[in-house]
PyMOL Python script that loads the backbone (N, CA, C, O; Angstrom):
from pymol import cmd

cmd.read_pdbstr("""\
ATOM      1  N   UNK A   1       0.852  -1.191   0.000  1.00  0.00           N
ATOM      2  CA  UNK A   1       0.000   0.000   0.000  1.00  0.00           C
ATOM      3  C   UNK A   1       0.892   1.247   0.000  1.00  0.00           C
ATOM      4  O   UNK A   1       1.745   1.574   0.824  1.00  0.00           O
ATOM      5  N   UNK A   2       0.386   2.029  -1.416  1.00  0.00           N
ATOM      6  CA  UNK A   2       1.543   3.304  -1.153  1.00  0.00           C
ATOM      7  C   UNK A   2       1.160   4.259   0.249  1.00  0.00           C
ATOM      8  O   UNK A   2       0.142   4.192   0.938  1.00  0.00           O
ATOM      9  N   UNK A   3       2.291   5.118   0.400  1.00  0.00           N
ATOM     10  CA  UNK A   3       1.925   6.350   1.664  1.00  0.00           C
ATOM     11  C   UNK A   3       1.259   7.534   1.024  1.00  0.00           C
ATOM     12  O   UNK A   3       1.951   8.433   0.546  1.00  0.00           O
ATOM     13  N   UNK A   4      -0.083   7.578   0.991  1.00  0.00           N
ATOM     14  CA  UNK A   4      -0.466   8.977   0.340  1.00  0.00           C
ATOM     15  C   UNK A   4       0.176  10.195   0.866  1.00  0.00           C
ATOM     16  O   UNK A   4       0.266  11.130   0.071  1.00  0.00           O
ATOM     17  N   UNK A   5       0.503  10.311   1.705  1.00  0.00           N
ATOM     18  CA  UNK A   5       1.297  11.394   2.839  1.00  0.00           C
ATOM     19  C   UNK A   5       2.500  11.723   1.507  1.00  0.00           C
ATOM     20  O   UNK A   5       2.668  12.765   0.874  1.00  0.00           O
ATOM     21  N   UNK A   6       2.859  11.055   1.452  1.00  0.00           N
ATOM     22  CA  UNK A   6       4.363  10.790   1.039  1.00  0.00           C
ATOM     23  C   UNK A   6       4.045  11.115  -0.639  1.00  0.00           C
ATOM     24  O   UNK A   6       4.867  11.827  -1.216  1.00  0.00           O
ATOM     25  N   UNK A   7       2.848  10.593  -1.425  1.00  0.00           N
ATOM     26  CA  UNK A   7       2.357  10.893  -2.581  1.00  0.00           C
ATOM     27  C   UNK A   7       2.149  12.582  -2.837  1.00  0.00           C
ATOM     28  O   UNK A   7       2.637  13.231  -3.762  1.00  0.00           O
ATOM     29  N   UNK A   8       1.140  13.165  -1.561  1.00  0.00           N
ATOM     30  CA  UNK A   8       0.871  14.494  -1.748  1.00  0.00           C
ATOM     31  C   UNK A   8       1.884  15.324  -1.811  1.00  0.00           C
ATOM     32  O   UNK A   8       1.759  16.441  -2.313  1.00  0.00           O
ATOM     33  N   UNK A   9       3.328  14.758  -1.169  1.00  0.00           N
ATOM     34  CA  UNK A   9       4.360  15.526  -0.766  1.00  0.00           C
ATOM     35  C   UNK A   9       5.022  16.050  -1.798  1.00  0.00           C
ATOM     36  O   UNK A   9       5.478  17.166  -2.045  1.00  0.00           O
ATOM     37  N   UNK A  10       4.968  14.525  -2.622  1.00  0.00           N
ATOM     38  CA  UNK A  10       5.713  15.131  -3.785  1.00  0.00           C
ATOM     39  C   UNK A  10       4.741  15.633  -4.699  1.00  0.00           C
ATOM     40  O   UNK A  10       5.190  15.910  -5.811  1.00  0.00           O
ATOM     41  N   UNK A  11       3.800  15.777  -4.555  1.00  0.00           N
ATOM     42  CA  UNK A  11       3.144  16.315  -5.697  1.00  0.00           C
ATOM     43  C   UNK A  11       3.445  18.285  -5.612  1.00  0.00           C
ATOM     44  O   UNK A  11       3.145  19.101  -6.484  1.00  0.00           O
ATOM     45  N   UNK A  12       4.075  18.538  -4.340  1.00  0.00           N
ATOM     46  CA  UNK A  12       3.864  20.307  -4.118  1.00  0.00           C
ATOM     47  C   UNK A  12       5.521  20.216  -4.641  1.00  0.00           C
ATOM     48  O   UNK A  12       6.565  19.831  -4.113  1.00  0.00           O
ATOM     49  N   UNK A  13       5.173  20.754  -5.886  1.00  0.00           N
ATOM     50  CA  UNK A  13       6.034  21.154  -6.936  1.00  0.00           C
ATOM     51  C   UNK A  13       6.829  22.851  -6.801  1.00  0.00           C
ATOM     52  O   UNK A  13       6.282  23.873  -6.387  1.00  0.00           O
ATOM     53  N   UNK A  14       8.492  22.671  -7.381  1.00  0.00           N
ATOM     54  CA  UNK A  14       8.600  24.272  -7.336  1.00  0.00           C
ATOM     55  C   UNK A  14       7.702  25.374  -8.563  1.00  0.00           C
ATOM     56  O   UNK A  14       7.839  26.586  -8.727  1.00  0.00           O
ATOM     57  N   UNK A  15       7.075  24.708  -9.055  1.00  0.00           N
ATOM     58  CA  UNK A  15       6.403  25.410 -10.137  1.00  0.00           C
ATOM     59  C   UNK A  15       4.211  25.173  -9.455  1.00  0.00           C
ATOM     60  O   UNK A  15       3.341  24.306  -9.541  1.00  0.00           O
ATOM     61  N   UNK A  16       4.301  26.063  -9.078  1.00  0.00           N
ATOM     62  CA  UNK A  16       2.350  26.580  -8.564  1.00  0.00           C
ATOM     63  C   UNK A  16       1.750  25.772  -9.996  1.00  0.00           C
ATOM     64  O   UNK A  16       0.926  24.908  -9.696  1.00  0.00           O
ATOM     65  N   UNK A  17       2.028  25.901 -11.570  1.00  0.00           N
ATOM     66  CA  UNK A  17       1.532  25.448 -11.985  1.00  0.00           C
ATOM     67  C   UNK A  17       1.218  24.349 -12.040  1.00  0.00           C
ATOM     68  O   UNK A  17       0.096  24.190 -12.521  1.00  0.00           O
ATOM     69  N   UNK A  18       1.996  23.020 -11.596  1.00  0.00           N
ATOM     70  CA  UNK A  18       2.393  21.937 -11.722  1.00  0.00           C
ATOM     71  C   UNK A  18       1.214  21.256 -10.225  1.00  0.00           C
ATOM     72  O   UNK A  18       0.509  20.248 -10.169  1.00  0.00           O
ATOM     73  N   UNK A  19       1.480  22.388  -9.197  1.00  0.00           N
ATOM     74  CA  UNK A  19       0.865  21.999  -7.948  1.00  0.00           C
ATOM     75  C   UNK A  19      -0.725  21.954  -8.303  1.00  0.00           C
ATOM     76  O   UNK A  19      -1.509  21.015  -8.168  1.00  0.00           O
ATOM     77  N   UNK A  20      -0.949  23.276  -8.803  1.00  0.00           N
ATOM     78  CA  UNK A  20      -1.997  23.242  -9.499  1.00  0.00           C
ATOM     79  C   UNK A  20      -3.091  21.805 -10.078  1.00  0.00           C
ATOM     80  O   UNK A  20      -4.149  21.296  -9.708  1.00  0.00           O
ATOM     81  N   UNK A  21      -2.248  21.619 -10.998  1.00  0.00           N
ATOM     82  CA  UNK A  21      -2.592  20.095 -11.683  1.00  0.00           C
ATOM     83  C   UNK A  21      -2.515  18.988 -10.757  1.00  0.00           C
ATOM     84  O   UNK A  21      -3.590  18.466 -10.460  1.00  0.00           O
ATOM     85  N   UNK A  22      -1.441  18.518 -10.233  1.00  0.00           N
ATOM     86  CA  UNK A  22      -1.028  17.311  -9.287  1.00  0.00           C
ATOM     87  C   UNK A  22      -2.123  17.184  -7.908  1.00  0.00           C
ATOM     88  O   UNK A  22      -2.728  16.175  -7.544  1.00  0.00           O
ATOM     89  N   UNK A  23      -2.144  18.423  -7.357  1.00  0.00           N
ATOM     90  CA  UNK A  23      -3.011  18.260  -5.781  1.00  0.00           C
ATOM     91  C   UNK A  23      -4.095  18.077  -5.968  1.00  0.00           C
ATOM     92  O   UNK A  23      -4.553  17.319  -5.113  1.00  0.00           O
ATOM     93  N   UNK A  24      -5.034  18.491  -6.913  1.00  0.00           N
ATOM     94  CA  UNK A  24      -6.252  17.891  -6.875  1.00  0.00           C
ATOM     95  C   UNK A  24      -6.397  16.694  -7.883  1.00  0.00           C
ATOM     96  O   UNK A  24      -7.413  15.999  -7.841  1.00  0.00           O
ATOM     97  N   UNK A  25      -5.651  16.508  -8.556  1.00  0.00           N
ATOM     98  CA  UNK A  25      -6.115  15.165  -9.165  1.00  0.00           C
ATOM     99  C   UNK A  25      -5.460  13.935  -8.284  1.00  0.00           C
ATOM    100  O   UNK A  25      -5.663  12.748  -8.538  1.00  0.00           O
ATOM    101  N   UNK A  26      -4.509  14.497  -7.037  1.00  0.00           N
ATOM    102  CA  UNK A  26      -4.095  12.867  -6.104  1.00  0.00           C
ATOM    103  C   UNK A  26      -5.117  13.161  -4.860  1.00  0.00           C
ATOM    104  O   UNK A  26      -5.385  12.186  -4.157  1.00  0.00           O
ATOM    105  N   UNK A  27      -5.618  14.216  -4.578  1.00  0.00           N
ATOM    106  CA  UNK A  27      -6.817  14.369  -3.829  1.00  0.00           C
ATOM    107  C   UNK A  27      -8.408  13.956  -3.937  1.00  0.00           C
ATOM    108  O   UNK A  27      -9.325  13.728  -3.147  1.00  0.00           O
ATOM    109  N   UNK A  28      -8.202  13.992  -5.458  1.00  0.00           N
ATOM    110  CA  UNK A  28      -9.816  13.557  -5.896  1.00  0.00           C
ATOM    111  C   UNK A  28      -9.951  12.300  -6.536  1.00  0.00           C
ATOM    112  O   UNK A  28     -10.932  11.558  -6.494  1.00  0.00           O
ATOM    113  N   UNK A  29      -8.618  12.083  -7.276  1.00  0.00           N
ATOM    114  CA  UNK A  29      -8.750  10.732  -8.216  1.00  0.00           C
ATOM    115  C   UNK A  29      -7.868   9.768  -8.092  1.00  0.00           C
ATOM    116  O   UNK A  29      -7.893   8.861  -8.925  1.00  0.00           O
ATOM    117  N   UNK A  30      -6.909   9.750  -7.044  1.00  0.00           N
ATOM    118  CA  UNK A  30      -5.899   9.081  -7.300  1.00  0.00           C
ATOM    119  C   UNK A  30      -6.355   7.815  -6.669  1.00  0.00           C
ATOM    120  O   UNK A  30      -5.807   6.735  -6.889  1.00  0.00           O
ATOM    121  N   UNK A  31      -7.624   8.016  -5.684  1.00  0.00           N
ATOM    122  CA  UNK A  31      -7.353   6.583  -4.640  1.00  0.00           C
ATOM    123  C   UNK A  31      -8.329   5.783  -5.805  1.00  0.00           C
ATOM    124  O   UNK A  31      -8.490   4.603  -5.495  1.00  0.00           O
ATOM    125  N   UNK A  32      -8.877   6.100  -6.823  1.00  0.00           N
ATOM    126  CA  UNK A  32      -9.472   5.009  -7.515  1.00  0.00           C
ATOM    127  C   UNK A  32      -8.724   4.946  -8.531  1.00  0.00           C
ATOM    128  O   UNK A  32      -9.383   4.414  -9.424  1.00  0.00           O
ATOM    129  N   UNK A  33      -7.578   5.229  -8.930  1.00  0.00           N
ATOM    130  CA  UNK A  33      -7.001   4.679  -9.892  1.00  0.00           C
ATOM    131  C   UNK A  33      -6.678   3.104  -9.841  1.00  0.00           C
ATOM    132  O   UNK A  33      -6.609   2.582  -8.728  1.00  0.00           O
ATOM    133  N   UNK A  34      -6.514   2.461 -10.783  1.00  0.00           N
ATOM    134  CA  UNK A  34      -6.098   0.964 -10.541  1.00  0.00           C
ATOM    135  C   UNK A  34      -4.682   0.953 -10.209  1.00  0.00           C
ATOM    136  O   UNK A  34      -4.161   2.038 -10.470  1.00  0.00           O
ATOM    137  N   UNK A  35      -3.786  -0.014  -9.660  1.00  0.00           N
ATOM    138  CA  UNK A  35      -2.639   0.081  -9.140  1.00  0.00           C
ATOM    139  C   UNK A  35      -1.463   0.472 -10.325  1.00  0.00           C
ATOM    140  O   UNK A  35      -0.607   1.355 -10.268  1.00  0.00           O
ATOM    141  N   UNK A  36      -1.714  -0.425 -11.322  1.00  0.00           N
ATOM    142  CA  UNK A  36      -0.508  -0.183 -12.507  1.00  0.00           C
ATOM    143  C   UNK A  36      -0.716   1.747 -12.908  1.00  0.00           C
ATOM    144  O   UNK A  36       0.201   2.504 -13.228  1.00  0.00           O
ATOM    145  N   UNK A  37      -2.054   2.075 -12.765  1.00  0.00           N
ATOM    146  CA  UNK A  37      -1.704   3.724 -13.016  1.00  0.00           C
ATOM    147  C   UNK A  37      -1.126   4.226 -11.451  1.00  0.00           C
ATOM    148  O   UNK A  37       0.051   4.586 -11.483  1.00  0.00           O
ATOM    149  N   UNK A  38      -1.507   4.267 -10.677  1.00  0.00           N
ATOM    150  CA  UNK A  38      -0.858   4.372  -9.409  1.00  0.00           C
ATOM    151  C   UNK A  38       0.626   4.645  -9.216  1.00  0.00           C
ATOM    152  O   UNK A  38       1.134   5.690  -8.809  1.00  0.00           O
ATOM    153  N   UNK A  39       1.334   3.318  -9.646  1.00  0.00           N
ATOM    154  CA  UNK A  39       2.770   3.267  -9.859  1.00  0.00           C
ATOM    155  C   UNK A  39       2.950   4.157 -11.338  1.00  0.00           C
ATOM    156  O   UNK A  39       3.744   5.097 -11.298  1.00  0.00           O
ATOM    157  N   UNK A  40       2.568   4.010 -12.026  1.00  0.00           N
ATOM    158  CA  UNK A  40       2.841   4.720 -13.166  1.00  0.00           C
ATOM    159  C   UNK A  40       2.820   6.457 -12.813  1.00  0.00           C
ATOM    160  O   UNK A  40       3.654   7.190 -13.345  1.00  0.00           O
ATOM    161  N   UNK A  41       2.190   6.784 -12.242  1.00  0.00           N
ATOM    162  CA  UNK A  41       1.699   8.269 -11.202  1.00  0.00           C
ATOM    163  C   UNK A  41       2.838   8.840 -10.770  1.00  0.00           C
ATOM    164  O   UNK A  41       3.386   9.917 -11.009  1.00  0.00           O
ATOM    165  N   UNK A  42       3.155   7.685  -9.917  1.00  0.00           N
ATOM    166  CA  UNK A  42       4.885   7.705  -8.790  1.00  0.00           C
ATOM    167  C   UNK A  42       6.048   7.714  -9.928  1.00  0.00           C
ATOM    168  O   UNK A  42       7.071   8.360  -9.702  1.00  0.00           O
ATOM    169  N   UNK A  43       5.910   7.066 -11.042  1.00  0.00           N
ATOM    170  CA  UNK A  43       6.831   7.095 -11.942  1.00  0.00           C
ATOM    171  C   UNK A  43       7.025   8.843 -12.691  1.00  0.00           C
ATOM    172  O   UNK A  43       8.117   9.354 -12.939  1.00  0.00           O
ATOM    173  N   UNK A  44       5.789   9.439 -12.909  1.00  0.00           N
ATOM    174  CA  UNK A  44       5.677  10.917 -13.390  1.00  0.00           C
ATOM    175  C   UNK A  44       5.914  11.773 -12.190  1.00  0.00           C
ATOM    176  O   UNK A  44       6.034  12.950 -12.531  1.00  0.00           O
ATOM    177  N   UNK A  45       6.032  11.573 -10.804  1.00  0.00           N
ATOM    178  CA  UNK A  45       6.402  12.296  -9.810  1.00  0.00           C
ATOM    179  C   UNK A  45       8.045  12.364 -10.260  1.00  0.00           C
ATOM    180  O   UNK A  45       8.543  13.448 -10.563  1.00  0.00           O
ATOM    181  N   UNK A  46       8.802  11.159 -10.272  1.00  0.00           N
ATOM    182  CA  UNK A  46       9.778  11.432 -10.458  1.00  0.00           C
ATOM    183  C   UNK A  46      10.494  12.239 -11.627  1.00  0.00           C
ATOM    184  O   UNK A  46      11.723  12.281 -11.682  1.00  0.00           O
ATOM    185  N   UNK A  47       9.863  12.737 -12.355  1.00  0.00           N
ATOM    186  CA  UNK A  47      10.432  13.960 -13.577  1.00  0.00           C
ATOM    187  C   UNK A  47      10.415  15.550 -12.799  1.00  0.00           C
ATOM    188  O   UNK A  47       9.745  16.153 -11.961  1.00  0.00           O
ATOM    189  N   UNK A  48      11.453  15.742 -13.556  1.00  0.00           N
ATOM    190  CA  UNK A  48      11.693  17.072 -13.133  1.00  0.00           C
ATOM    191  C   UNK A  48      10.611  18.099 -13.709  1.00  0.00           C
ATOM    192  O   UNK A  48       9.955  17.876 -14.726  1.00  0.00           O
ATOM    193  N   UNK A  49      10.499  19.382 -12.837  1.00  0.00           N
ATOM    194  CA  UNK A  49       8.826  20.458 -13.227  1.00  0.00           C
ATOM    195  C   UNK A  49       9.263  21.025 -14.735  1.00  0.00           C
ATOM    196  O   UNK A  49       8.517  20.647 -15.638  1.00  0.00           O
ATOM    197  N   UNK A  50      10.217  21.759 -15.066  1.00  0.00           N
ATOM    198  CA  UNK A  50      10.061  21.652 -16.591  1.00  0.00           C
ATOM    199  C   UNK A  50       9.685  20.925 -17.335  1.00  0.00           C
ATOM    200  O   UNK A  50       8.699  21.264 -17.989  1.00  0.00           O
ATOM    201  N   UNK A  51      10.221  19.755 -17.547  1.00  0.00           N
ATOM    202  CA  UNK A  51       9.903  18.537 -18.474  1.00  0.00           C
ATOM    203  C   UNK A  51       7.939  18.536 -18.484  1.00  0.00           C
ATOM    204  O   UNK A  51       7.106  18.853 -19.333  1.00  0.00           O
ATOM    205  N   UNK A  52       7.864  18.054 -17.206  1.00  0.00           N
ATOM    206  CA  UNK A  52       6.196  17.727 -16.264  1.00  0.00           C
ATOM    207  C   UNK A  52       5.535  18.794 -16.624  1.00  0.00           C
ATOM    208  O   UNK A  52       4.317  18.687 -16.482  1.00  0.00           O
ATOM    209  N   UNK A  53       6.071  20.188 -17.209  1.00  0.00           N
ATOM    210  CA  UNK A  53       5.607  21.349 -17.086  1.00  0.00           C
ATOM    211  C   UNK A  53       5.335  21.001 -19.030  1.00  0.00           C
ATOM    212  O   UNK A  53       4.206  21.161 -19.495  1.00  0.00           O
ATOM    213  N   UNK A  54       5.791  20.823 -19.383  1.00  0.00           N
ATOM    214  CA  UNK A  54       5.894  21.059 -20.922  1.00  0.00           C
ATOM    215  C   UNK A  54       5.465  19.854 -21.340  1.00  0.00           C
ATOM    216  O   UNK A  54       5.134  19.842 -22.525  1.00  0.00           O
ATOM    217  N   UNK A  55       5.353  18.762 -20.716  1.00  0.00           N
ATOM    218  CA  UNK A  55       4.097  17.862 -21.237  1.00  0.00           C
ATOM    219  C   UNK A  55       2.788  17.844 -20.823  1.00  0.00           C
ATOM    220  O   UNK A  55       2.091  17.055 -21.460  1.00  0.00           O
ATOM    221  N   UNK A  56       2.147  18.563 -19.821  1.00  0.00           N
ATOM    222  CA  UNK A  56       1.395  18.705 -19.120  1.00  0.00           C
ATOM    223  C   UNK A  56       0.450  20.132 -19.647  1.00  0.00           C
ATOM    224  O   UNK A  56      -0.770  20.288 -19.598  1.00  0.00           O
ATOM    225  N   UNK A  57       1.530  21.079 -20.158  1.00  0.00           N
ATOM    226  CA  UNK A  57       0.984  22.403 -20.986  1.00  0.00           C
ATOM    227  C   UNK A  57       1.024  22.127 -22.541  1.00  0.00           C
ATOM    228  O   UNK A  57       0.759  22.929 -23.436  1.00  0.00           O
ATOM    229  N   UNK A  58       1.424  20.778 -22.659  1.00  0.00           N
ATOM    230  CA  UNK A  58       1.663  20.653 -24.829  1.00  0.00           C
ATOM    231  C   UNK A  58       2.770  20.871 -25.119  1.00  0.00           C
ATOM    232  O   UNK A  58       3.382  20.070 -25.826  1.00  0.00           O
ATOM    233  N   UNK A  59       3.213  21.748 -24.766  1.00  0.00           N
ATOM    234  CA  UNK A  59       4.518  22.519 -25.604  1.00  0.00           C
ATOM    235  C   UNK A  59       5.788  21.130 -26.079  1.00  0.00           C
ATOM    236  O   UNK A  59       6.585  21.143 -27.017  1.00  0.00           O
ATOM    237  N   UNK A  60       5.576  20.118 -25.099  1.00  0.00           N
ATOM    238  CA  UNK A  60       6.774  19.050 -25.967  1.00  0.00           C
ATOM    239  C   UNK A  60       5.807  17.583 -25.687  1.00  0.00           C
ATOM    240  O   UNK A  60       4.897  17.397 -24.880  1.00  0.00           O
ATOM    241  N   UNK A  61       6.327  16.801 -26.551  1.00  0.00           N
ATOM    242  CA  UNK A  61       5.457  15.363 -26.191  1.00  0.00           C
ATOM    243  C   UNK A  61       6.270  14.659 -25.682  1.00  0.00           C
ATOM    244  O   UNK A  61       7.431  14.465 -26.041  1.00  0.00           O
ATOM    245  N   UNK A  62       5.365  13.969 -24.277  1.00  0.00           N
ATOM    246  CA  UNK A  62       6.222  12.673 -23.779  1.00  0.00           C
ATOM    247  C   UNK A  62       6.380  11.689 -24.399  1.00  0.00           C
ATOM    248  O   UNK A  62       5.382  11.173 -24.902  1.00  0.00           O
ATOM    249  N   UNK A  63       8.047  10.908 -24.637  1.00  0.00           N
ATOM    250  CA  UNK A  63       7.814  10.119 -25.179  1.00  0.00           C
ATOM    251  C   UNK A  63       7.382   8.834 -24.792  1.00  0.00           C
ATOM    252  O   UNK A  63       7.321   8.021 -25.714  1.00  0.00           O
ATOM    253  N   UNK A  64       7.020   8.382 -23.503  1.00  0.00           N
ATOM    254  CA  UNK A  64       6.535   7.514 -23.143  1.00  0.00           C
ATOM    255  C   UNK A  64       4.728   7.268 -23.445  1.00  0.00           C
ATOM    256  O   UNK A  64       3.878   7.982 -22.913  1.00  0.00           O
ATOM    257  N   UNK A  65       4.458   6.305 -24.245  1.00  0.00           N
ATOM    258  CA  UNK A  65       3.164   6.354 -24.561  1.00  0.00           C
ATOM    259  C   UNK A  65       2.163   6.109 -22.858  1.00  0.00           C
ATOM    260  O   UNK A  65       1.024   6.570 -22.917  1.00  0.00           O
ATOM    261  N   UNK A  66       2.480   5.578 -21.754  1.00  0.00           N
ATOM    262  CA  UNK A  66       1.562   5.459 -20.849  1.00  0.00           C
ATOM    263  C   UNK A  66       1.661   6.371 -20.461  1.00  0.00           C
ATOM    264  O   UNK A  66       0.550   6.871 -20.288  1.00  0.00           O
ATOM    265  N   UNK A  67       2.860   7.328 -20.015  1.00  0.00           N
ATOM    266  CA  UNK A  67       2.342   8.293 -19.567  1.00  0.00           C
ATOM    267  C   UNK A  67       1.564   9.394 -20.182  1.00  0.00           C
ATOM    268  O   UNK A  67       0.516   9.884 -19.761  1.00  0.00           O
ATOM    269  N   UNK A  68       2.021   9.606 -20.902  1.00  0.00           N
ATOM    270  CA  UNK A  68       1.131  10.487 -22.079  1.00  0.00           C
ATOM    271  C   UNK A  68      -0.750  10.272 -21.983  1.00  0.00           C
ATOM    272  O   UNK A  68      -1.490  11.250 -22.084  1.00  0.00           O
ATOM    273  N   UNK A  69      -1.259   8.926 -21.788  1.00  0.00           N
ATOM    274  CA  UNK A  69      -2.235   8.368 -21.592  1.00  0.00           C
ATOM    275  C   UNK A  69      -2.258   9.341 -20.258  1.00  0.00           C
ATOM    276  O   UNK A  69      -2.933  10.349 -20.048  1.00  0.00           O
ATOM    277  N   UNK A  70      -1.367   8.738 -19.507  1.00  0.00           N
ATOM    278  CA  UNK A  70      -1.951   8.958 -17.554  1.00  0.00           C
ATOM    279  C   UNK A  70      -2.035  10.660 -17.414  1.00  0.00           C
ATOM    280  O   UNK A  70      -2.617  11.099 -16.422  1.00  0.00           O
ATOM    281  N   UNK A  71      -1.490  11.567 -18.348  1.00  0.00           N
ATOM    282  CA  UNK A  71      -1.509  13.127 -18.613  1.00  0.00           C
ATOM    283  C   UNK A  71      -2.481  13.465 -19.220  1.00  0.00           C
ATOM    284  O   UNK A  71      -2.891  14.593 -18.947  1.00  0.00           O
ATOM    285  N   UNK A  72      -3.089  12.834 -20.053  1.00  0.00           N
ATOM    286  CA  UNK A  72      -4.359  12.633 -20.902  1.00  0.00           C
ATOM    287  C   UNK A  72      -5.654  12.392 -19.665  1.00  0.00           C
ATOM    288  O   UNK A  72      -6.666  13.022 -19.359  1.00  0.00           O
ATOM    289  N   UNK A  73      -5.138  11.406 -19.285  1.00  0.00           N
ATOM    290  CA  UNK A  73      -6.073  10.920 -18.109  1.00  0.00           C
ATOM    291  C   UNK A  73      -6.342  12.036 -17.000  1.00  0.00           C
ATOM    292  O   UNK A  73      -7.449  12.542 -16.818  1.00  0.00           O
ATOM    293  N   UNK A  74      -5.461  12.281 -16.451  1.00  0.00           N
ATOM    294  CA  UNK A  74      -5.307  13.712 -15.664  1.00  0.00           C
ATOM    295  C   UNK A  74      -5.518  14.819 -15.871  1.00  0.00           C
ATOM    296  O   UNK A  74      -5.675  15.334 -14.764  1.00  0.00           O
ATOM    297  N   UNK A  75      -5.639  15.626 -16.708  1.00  0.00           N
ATOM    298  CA  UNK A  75      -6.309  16.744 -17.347  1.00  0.00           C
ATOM    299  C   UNK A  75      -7.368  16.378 -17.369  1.00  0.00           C
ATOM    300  O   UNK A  75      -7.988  16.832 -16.407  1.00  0.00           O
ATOM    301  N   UNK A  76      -8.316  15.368 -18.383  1.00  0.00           N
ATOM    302  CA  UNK A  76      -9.736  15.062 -17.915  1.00  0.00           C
ATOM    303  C   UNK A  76     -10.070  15.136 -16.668  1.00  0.00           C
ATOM    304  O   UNK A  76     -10.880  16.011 -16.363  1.00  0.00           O
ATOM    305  N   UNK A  77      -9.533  14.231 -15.607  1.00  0.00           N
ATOM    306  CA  UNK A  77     -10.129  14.468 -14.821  1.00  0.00           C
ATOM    307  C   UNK A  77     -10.383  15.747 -13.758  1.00  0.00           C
ATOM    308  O   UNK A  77     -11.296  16.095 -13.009  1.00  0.00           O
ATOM    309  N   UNK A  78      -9.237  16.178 -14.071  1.00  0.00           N
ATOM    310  CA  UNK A  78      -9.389  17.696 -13.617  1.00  0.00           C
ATOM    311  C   UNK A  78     -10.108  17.860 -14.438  1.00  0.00           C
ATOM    312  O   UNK A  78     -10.674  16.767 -14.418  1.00  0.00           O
ATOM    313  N   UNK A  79     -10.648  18.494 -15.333  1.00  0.00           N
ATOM    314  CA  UNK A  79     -11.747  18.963 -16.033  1.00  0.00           C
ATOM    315  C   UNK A  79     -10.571  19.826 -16.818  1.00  0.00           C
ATOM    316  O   UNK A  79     -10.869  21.005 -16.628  1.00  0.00           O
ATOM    317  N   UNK A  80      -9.743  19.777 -17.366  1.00  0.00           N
ATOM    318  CA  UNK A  80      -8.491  20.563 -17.643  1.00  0.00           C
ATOM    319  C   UNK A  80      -8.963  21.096 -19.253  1.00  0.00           C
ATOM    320  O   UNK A  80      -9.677  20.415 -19.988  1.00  0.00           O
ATOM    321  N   UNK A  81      -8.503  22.214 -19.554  1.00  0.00           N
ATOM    322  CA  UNK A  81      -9.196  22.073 -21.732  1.00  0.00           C
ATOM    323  C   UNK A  81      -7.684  21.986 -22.397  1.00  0.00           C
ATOM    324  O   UNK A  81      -7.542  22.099 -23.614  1.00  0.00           O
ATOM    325  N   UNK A  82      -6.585  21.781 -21.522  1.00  0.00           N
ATOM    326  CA  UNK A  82      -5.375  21.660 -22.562  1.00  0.00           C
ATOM    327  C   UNK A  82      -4.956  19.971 -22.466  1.00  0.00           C
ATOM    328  O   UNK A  82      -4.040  19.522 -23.154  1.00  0.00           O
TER     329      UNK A  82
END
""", "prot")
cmd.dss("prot")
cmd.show_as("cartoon", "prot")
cmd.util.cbc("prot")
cmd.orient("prot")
């Protein structure tokens, strides 16, 4: 069982925008994600806020196709329009 404590922590990013996105979608959606997105989640924590910042705003594409999905996924559920 992950530590959500430890999930939210890293989600407070040096970039407000990034916090923005991350705190309410591990606040509202994360505990029903299925586990493989879960870990996959913890896997996009670990990128640095530029990178996270510029796939998350468009400006560059991830090249990882799941995550790209789980950024896809995350903007929806925030209700996000980018």
């Amino acid at each position: 069982m992950e530590n959500i404590s430890r999930i939210k922590w890293a989600c407070r990013r040096g970039m407000l925008e990034l916090d923005v996105i991350l705190m309410p979608f591990v606040e509202n959606h994360y505990a029903d994600l299925p586990q493989a997105e879960k870990d996959l989640f913890q896997v996009l924590l670990d990128g640095d806020d530029p990178v996270l910042f510029a796939w998350f705003m468009g400006h560059e594409e991830c090249p990882n196709e799941a995550l790209t999905q789980l950024i896809k996924k995350i903007h929806k559920l925030n209700g996000a329009l980018v």
